[in-house]
C-alpha positions in Angstrom: 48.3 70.6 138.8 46.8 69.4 135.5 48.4 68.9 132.5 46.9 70.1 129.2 47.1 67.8 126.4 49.8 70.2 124.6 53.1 70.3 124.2 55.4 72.7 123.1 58.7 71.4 121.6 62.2 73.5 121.6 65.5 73.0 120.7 66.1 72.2 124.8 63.1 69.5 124.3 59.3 69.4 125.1 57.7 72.0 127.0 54.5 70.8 129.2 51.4 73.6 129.9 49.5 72.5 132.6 46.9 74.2 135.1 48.4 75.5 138.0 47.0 74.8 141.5 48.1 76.9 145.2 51.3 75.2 145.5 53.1 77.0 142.4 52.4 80.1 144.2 56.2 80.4 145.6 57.8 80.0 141.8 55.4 82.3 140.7 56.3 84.9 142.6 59.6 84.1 141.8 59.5 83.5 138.0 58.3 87.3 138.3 60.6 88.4 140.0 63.3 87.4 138.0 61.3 88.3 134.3 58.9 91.1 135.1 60.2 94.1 132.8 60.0 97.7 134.1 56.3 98.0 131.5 54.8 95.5 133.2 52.7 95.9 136.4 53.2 93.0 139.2 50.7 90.8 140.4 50.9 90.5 144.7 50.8 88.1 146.7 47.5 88.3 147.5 46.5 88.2 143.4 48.8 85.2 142.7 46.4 83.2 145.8 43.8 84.6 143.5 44.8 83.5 140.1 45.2 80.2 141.6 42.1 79.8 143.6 38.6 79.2 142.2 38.2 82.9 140.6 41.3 82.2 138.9 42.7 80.1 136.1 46.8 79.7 136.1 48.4 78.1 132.6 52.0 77.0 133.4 54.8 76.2 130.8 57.2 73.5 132.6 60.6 72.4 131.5 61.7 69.2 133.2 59.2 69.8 136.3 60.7 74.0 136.2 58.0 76.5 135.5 59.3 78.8 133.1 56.3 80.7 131.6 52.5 81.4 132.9 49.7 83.4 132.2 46.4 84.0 134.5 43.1 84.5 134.0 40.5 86.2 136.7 36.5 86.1 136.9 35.6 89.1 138.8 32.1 88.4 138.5 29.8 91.3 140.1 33.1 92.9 141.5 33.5 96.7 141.3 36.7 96.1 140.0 35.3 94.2 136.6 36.6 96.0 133.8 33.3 95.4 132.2 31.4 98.5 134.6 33.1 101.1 132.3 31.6 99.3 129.2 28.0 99.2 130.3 28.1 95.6 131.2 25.6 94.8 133.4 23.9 91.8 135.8 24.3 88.3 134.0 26.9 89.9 131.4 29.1 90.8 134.5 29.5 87.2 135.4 31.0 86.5 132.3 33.3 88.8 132.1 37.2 87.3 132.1 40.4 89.6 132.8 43.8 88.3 131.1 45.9 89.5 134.3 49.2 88.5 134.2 52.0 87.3 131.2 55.3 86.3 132.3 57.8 84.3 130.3 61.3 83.2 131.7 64.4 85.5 129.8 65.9 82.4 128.5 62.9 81.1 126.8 61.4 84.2 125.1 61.0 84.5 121.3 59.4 81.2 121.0 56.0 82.4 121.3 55.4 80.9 124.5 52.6 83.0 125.1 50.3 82.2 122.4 51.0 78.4 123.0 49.4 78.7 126.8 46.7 80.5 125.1 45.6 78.2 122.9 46.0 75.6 125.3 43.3 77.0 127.0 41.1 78.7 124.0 38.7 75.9 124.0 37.8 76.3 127.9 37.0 79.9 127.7 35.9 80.9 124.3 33.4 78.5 122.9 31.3 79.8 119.7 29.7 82.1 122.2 29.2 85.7 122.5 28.8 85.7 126.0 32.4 86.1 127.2 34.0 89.0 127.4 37.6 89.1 127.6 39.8 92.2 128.8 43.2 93.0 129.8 45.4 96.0 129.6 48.7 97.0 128.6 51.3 99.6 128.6 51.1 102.2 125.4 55.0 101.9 125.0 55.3 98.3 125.7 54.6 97.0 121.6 56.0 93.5 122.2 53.2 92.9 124.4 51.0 94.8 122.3 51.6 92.9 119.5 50.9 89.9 121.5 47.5 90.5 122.8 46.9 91.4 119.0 47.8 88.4 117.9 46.3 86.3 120.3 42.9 87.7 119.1 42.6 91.2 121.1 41.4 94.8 119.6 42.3 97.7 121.0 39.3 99.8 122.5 40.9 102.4 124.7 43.6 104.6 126.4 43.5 105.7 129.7 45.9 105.8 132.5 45.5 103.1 135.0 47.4 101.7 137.8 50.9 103.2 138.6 50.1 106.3 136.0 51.5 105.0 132.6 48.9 105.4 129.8 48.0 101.4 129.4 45.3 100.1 126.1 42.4 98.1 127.1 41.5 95.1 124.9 38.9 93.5 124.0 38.7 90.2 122.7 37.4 88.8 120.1 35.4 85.8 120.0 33.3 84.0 116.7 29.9 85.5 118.5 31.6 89.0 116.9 30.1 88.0 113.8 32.0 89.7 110.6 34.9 91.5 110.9 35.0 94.4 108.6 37.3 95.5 105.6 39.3 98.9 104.7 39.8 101.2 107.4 43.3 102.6 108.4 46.8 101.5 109.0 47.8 103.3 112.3 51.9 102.6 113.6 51.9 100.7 116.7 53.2 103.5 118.6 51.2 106.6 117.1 49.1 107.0 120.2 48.0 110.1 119.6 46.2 108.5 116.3 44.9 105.7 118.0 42.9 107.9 120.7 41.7 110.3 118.0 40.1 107.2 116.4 39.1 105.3 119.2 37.4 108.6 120.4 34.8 108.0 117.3 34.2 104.5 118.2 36.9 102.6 115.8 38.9 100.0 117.4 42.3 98.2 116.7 41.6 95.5 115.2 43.9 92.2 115.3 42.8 91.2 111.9 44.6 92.9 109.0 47.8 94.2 110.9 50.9 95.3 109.3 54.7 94.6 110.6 54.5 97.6 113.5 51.0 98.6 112.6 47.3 98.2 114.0 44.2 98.2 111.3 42.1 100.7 112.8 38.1 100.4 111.6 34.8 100.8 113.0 33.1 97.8 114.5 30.3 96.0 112.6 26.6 97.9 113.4 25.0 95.6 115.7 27.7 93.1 116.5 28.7 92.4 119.9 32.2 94.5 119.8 30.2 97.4 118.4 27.6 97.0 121.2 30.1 97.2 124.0 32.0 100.1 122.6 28.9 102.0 122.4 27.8 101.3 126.0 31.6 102.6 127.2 30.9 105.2 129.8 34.7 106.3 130.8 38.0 104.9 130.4 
């Protein structure tokens, strides 16, 4: 394990985040166990030795030695399970490519925006003034909370498709300062009007996690020529 230089301060007392190494995997599993909500998909066993191996990257929140929050990052690389492939990324951009994976936060410490402190934690690593990563991750249409989250952690809603066990789930994109502007006007879409959302991500506007309202998502189309707008052209399928 090895601590971030950030601390997060409660009324119970400081919070450490640290990186994670292979012998959190056992109160991993169990910190899910115990928070994962029924609009969340589980990570297995088998993905938690990834998030903590070298593909991975494992942000822990610890009170008094206990983990009670983490969030994980993969690199697929070249893999044919990179969510890049449907967006047209290709070779070199491929290797780039990050996926947000999993979010969990311990019942008792939720509402204290545990999640966006582990994420800024790590901003620096993974998001320099670059546009040459590409960060995705996906999330349940009827799960706002997290929705809301991903928005505010810098994340624009590109798509609607049904992955994994079924549910419709958005794909995110985030994004980074190489973006270059982000634009005005648009349209304030409710949080939970899906059927909005896909009738204006189907013309190439995205959600974007500037401008939102309480329970709404800014809908606009993406600069011409920035790196969001490139990517969301190239999209092949969902």
């Amino acid at each position: 394990m090895r601590e971030i230089a950030a601390q997060a301060r409660t009324g119970g007392g400081p919070l450490r985040v640290a990186i994670l190494d292979g012998s959190w995997a056992a109160a991993i599993a169990a910190l899910q166990d115990t928070a994962i909500g029924d609009r969340m998909y589980p990570v297995s066993s088998d993905q938690i030795a990834e998030m903590l191996g070298p593909c991975g990257l494992t942000v822990g929140v610890l009170a008094d030695d206990r983990l009670v929050g983490f969030f994980s990052l993969l690199f697929p690389g070249r893999q044919p399970e990179s969510m890049g492939l449907p967006f047209g990324l290709v070779d070199g951009e491929l290797d780039a490519v990050v996926h947000w994976t999993a979010v969990i936060v311990d019942p008792a410490f939720r509402g204290q925006r545990l999640q966006q402190r582990m994420v800024a934690a790590v901003d620096w690593r993974l998001f320099p003034e670059s546009p040459h990563d590409y960060g995705f991750v996906t999330v349940r249409a009827d799960n706002p909370p997290s929705l809301r989250s991903m928005l505010a952690c810098g994340f624009a809603m590109v798509w609607a498709a049904p992955k994994f066990d079924g549910h419709l789930r958005h794909t995110l994109f985030r994004i980074t300062p190489g973006d270059g502007a982000i634009p005005g006007g648009g349209e304030m879409v409710a949080l939970m009007d899906l059927p909005r959302q896909m009738e204006l991500m189907a013309r190439g506007w995205i959600g974007w996690p500037q401008g939102a309202a309480t329970g709404h998502v800014r809908f606009a189309p993406p600069v011409p020529g920035s790196l969001v707008d490139r990517i969301r052209a190239r999209k092949r399928s969902g």
